[in-house]
C-alpha positions, 0 to 999 in steps of 0.5 A: 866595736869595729876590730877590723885592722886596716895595716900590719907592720912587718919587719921592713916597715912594709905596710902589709893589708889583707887586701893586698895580699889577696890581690899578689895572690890571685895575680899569681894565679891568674899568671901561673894558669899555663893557658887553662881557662879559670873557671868558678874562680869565686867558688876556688878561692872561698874554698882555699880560704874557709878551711884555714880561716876557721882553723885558725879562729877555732885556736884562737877561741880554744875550740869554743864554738859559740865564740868562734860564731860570734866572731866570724859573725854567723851562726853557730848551726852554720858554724858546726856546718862548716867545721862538719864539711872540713872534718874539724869536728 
């Protein structure tokens, strides 16, 4: 079962996708470097990313970490890395 929602509706009846918020995102970014050469850009944005990423998926699953595995698609030992790395165990 693919539960990968490809639109979100918002109130104006703009089409909002994970995609295009990414994209103003890092076009902000990139706009607001004030002449600095950006560097490991990949690395940053996975790191700004990971953290909420996994808080929020943890709320979802009231902590359960197998579920939060299973949903994030890794391992659970990967799991419990991750949540080490950002203090959320």
């Amino acid at each position: 079962m693919n539960n990968h929602p490809e639109n979100n509706s918002v109130e104006s009846g703009e089409i909002v996708t994970l995609k295009s918020n990414v994209t103003e995102i890092m076009k902000h970014y990139f706009a607001n470097l004030k002449g600095e050469e950006p560097r490991n850009v990949y690395d940053f944005f996975l790191d700004e990313i990971e953290e909420p990423l996994l808080s929020v998926v943890m709320k979802q699953v009231r902590g359960n970490q197998s579920e939060a595995a299973r949903m994030l698609g890794i391992s659970r030992g990967t799991l419990r890395s991750l949540l080490k790395k950002f203090g959320m165990l």
